[in-house]
C-alpha positions, 0 to 999 in steps of 0.5 A: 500500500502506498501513503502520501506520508509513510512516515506519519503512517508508521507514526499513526500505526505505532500510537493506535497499535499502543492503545488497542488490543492487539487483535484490533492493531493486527486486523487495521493494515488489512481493512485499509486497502478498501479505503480510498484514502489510506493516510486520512484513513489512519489519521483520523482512526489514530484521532478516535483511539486517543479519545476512545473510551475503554468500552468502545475498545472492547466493542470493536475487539469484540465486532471487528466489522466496524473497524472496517466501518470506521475506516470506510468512513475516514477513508472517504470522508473528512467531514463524516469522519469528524462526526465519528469521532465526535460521537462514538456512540454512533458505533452501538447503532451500526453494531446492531444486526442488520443496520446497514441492510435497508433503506430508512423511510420518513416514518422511521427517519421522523421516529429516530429523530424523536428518540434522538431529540429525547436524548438530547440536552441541545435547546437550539433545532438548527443544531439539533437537526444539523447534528442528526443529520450528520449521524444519518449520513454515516449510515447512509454514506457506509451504506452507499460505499459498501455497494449495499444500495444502488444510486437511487436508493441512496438518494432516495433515503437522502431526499427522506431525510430531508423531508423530515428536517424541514418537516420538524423545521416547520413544526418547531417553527408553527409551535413557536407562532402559536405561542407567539401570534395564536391561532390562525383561521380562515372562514371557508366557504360555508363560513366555519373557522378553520385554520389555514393549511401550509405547504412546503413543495419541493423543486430540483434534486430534492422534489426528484428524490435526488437529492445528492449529500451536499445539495441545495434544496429549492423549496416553494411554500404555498398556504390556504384561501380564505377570508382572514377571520382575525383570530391571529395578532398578524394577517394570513399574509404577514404571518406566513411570510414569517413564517417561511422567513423563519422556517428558512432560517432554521434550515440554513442557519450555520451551526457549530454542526454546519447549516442543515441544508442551503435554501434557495427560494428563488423558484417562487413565484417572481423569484428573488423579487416575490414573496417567500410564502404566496397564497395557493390561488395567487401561485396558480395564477401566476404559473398560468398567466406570468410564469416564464416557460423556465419556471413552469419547467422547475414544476416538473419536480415539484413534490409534497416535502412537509406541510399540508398534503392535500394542499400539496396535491391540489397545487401539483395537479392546478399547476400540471395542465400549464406544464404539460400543454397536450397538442394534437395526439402526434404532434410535438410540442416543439416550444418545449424543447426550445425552452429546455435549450434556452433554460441550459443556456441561460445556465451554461453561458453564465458557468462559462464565464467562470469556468476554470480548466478542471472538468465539472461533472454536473455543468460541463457539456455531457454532464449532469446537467444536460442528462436531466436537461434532455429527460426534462424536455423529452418529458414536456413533448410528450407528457401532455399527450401521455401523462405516465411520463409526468414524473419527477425523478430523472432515473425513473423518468428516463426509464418511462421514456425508453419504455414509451420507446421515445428514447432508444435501448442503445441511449438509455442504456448509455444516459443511464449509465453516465447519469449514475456514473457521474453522479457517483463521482458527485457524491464522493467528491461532496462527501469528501469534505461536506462541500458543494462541488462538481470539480475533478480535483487539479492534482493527480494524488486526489484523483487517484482517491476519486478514482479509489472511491468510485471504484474501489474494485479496480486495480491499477488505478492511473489518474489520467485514465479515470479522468479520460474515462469520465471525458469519454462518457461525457462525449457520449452524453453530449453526442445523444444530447444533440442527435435527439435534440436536433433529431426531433427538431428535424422531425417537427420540420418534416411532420409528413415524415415516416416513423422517427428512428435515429440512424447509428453508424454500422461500422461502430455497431460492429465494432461493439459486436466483435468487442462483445463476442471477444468478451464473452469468448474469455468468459462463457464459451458456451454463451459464445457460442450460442451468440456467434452461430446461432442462424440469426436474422437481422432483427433477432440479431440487434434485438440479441446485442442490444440485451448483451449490451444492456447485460455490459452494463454491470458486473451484476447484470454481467453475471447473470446472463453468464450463469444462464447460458442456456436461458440466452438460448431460448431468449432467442425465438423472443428476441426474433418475435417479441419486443414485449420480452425483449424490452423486459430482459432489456431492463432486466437482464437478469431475469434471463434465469427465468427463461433458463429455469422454464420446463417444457409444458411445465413451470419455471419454478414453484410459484408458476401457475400451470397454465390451463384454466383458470379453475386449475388448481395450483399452488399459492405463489410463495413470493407473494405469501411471503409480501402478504404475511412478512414483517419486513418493512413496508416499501421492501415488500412493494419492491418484491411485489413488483418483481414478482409481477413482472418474472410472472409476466416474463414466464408467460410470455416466454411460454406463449411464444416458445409453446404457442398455445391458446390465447386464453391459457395465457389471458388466465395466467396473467389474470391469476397473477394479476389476481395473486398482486392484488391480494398481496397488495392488501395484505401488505396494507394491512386491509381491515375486516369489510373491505373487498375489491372487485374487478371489471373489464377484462380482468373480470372476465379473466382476459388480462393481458400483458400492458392491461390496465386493472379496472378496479371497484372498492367496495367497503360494508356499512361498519367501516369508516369511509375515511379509513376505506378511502384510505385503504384503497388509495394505499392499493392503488399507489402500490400497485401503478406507482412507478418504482426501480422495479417498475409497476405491477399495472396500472389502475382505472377506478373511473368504473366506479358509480359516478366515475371520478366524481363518485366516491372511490369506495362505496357500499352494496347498499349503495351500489344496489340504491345506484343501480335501481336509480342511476344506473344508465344502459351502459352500466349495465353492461359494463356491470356483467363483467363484475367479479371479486378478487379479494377482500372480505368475500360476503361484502364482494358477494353482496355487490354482486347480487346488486348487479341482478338487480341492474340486470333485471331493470334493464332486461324488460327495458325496451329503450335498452337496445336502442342505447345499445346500438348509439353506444357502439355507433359512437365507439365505432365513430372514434376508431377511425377508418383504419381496421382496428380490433376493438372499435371497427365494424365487427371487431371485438366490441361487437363481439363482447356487446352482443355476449353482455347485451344477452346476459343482461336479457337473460337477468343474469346479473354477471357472467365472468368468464372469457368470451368463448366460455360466456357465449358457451354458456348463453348457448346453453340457456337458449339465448343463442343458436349453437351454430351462432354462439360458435362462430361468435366464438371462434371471431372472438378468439381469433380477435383475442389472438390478434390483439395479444399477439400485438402486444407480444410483438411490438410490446406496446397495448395497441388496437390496430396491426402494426405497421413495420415489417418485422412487427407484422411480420412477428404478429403473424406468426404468432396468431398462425402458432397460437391457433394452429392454422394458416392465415390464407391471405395474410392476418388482416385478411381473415380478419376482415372475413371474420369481422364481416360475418361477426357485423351482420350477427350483430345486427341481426342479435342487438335489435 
């Protein structure tokens, strides 16, 4: 090992090897190799052991891993380093089993704060939250290099911290105002008194959930309308001026522990020249009529950080309609992309001029700065049109972005790699010495501890290559920046432009083919063979290289596809026929050991359903029993519910496309899994006694499928609180379609609830039954025979239920019924356009699903949920069809089925019209003629057309 100062290094050894049992002397040259900065390392740990008392001796005798912690801490951080020191009893928490192991949340921040707070005999907040903050920093930090947490769970856990030092910030300060000013009320519009809510948004990295160690946090205060009803010494206004004045006093005052954060509130409305607290109604008149599109940007970010929730809430969702301004379905809102380059500009021209030589990981062109800068504008073209992408952390947004395919695999994957990358380097350079910077330091030393501490696995570390290596994913970051910014731009230029497709270079690409098969040639053999002769068409190929490519990424990802030879084998016949797949082992490469593990005609493992019908009985998913009934904390098991979602998801698609069987096989495989998450999500939000949730559309009918939305309906008995079931419900939905690091599991629809969105999101069969004798209108009752219960407390399920035959009978002997019916569909068919589409067109499945639900509602019977050839079985069976009819209806609705999941597989996107490119319909095809076992004469959309056309006619002639 090699010291800047080996003299004062053997000094330091010698005095600690005199002061500690000699195991623990014995145990410290061995540990320092992992410091990146074995002379601070040692300097600091010599400094703990001349104050150490004999316990904290015996207790690191005794647990020699938090040698290596305190070396890990000194090594890469002077200003944490100084915190162990001075408070050693930080060691007693990191001795705890499992300390270091999960992320903490806001609860548990906002109850360690208490206890830390109790113990205190600190009067001041200021340093008493910038002293907790501190502590909670060595965790993380400790967690953080030992590679225990990624990036975004790092700053995640930051941002949380954050969250709850300014949340105690505002509470200490409102305490105070009450002693000081009393009580503060408005009369609302009823002319009660009530008091006046507050809201701390935050902007930038900290409404992201990315918030680095030393960063700003850009805050906005928003407080309630009404009339000021006088029961305070100062005016609403004047008070809560104060108020963040203070608030922001408290935060950024310097303490003898430092400040706790650096405020900035020039994010305000009218920046530095506003107020520093402004009225929810002003601030959205403001963002509506006078913001400049810079600032309307910065919402994007904007997040709930303390405060009052809902009025949080409200104002994101005022303010989201000016962010996001929705143009024509196809078109590109092209004044966004200008207002990205401008807003960079504006803060790169003003950096230029004082830039010195180092480089600066976050302002320099191809840093951090123009990743989000990109993701950011990318996000307005497109959110107003697709609100999913309406998100604020950079990392998830960029991963919606490429799953939205508004962003290549090649890009992302680089994006996302330098983004990490350089924010990694951020983060050891700000935790080196609790400094805001961005610079590569000047002298080859400190480079080298960089280089040590953002890669501590790589040998030979040469100053000059990290620096060129940082050079070179800058490079990259800048070359995507400016092909997709100007690419788009040449796109808006040209709108009668075919499809957008960035063009790379062949030579390069090849040049990384070779590189990959050379790597893997050294490494796995067999997967080198497999890559280099397997009979690979053109697609199948880029699809092939670019999951290599993704698997590059990371000695993890790396790891796993060479573990799992034989699962790349099988991926192949997805990578040629499905982008579905492809994009999930994209994202997830190691998920190829689900296709490794997949047995012919069986199962991948234990927790697979057999595929068959969905009454097949088959063993309980134990992933989902263990979220269900484990006491690990809460966001740990929302983490593991979407995983096991998707390894579902990915199994079955695999099994559809390597065994080609019938489409409803798999639409009740899907629907079981979707059924199983459901459960698992409220077990683990710990659903109380009479609450129950049903399902509609085609996961009432056990048709779900891949990309399809979970329309749900929340029902609660008369004994359960509104409040608490509302709750209840809100916490079920938010597991499953937030987007995570793990994705989503699917995303959820409530709007077929009684009144859609104005009705309440949970109601009773009492209400439901009132509802449908009443309100109820022709489509409703349709929409209703697709009811079906998923989980929950089964009689209050079976109770709506029953209420459904009565909305059946009412409208059986109705004879403005069919009339309904007809406008309905005719308007459905008016907004699908003249291309054939698979739901809308004459013929297409809408005619086949109204048909079936028209009869069961004819027959009074109330719901019928099962797929469509089994629900056209059974009105056979009840004389509501002649055999030959209910057959042939069948089969149209089976080969629509077909089509439309085939479409799903191939193009990985949920589309009601045949895909246009050649290897997509082409894919498309192949799969319906597996999957139904017959040929296609004519081509797909051929028979389609024959089978819509006989399907229109019995349509006409059965809803009459």
């Amino acid at each position: 090992m090699e010291f800047r100062d080996p003299v004062r290094a053997r000094a330091n050894l010698e005095a600690i090897a005199a002061r500690v049992p000699p195991q623990v002397a014995a145990a410290i040259p061995a540990l320092l190799t992992d410091a990146p900065d074995p002379d601070s390392a040692l300097n600091l740990f010599e400094r703990l052991t001349a104050a150490a008392s004999p316990e904290l001796f015996r207790t690191l005798d005794r647990q020699r891993a938090l040698i290596h912690y305190a070396l890990l801490v000194f090594g890469h951080s002077q200003y944490l380093g100084e915190t162990l020191i001075k408070s050693p009893d930080i060691f007693a928490v990191l001795a705890r089993e499992h300390a270091l192991d999960r992320s903490h949340s806001r609860e548990e921040f906002r109850e360690a704060f208490a206890r830390f707070r109790s113990r205190s005999f600190e009067n001041d907040i200021a340093t008493l939250l910038a002293r907790f903050k501190r502590r909670e920093y060595v965790r993380i930090v400790l967690r953080d290099v030992l590679g225990i947490a990624t990036l975004a769970e790092i700053t995640s856990e930051v941002s949380a911290l954050a969250d709850v030092l300014i949340e105690e910030a505002l509470h200490e300060t409102q305490a105070s105002f009450l002693n000081r000013y009393g009580t503060l009320q408005y009369r609302d519009a009823e002319g009660r008194l009530v008091d006046v809510p507050i809201a701390v948004l935050s902007l930038g990295k900290l409404g992201g959930n990315e918030l680095n160690y030393s960063s700003d946090i850009d805050l906005l205060f928003i407080y309630g309308d009404g009339e000021d009803a006088g029961t305070a010494k100062v005016s609403i206004r004047e008070y809560f001026i104060r108020l963040a004045q203070t608030v922001t006093d408290v935060l950024s005052r310097v303490t003898p522990e430092g400040s706790v954060f650096r405020v900035d509130l020039r994010l305000r409305p009218q920046g530095g020249q506003g107020e520093p607290a402004v009225s929810f109604s002003h601030a959205l008149d403001y963002y509506e009529n006078s913001a400049g599109d810079w600032e309307l940007q910065a919402m994007i970010k904007a997040r709930h950080s303390a405060g009052d929730l809902n009025l949080a809430r409200q104002f994101i969702r005022g303010v989201q309609p000016f962010v996001y301004r929705a143009g024509a379905e196809q078109s590109l809102n092209f004044a966004a992309i200008e207002t990205a380059l401008e807003s960079r500009d504006r803060i790169t021209s003003h950096h230029r001029a004082a830039k010195r030589s180092a480089i600066d990981v976050k302002l320099d062109r191809g840093g951090i700065r123009d990743i989000e800068f990109l993701v950011q504008c990318l996000q307005r073209v497109y959110g107003g049109a697709e609100p999913w992408l309406r998100s604020g952390g950079t990392l998830f947004s960029l991963q919606k972005l490429h799953d939205k395919s508004h962003i290549s695999g090649r890009d992302f994957h680089e994006l996302n790699t330098a983004y990490e990358f350089l924010r990694r380097i951020e983060h050891r350079l700000q935790i080196r010495h609790g400094q805001q910077t961005h610079r590569i330091p000047p002298t080859d030393a400190d480079v080298l501890v960089l280089a040590r501490s953002v890669n501590p696995q790589a040998a030979g570390h040469v100053p000059h290559q990290f620096v060129a290596s940082v050079e070179q994913r800058m490079a990259a970051v800048t070359a995507i920046y400016n092909r997709i910014i100007y690419g788009t731009q040449l796109e808006e230029q040209q709108p009668a432009a075919p499809e957008f497709q960035l063009s790379e270079s062949h030579e390069g690409r090849e040049q990384s083919e070779r590189q990959m098969l050379q790597r893997l040639a050294q490494d796995a053999p067999e997967l080198h063979e497999i890559a280099r002769n397997a009979p690979l068409g053109s697609h199948e190929r880029r699809n092939l290289f670019r999951f290599l490519s993704a698997a590059f990424t990371g000695s993890d990802r790396y790891a796993s596809i060479v573990r799992a030879p034989q699962g790349v084998a099988r991926a192949m016949r997805l990578f040629a026929l499905s982008d579905f797949a492809t994009d999930l082992l994209l994202r997830h490469p190691d998920e190829i050991a689900t296709l490794a593990a997949l047995q012919p005609g069986g199962t991948p493992t234990a927790s697979e359903p057999l595929f068959g019908s969905y009454d097949t009985a088959v063993a309980a998913d134990p992933v989902f029993a263990y979220v269900s009934s484990s006491d690990v904390p809460y966001n740990e098991k929302l983490a593991l519910l979407r995983k096991q979602f998707r390894h579902r998801v990915l199994a079955s698609a695999a099994r559809d496309v390597v065994e080609s069987r019938p489409v409803f096989d798999s639409l009740s495989e899907t629907t079981r899994a979707a059924d199983e998450a459901i459960a698992a999500a409220m077990a683990a939000a710990n659903v109380p006694a009479g609450f129950a949730v049903l399902a509609m559309g085609r996961l009432g009918t056990l048709e779900f499928d891949l990309l399809s939305d979970a329309d749900l309906v929340f029902v609660r008995d008369e004994s359960l609180e509104l409040s608490a079931a509302t709750h209840t419900a809100e916490n079920i939905t938010q597991a499953l379609s937030a987007y995570t690091r793990e994705g989503t599991v699917f995303a959820v629809d409530t709007r077929l609830r009684p009144r859609g969105g104005e009705g309440e999101l949970v109601i009773t069969p009492a209400q439901l039954a009132d509802y449908f004798r009443h309100e109820a209108s022709p489509w409703e009752a349709l929409s209703f025979t697709k009811l079906r219960f998923v989980a929950g407390t089964k009689p209050v399920g079976e109770a709506a239920l029953d209420a459904v035959r009565a909305l059946s009978s009412r409208y059986a002997a109705d004879p403005g019924f069919v009339a309904a019916i007809r406008d309905m569909r005719r308007r459905l068919e008016q907004s699908g356009g003249a291309e054939l589409n698979l739901k809308t067109s004459p013929g297409a499945m809408y005619d086949v699903d109204f048909i079936a639900k028209y009869l069961t509602v004819r027959a009074a019977a109330g719901v019928q949920t099962s797929n469509i050839r089994q629900r056209l079985e059974w009105l056979v069976s009840q004389k509501m069809l002649e055999a030959d009819t209910g057959r042939e209806l069948a089969d149209a609705g089976e080969l629509i089925r077909t089509a439309e999941h085939a479409v799903r597989l191939a193009t990985g996107r949920s589309r009601s019209t045949l895909p246009l490119g050649e290897n997509a319909r082409r894919a498309t095809e192949e799969l319906v003629r597996a999957f139904l076992r017959r040929e296609l004469p004519g081509g797909l959309e051929a028979v389609l057309g024959e089978a819509m056309a006989r399907t229109r006619r019995l349509y006409d002639h059965l809803v009459r």
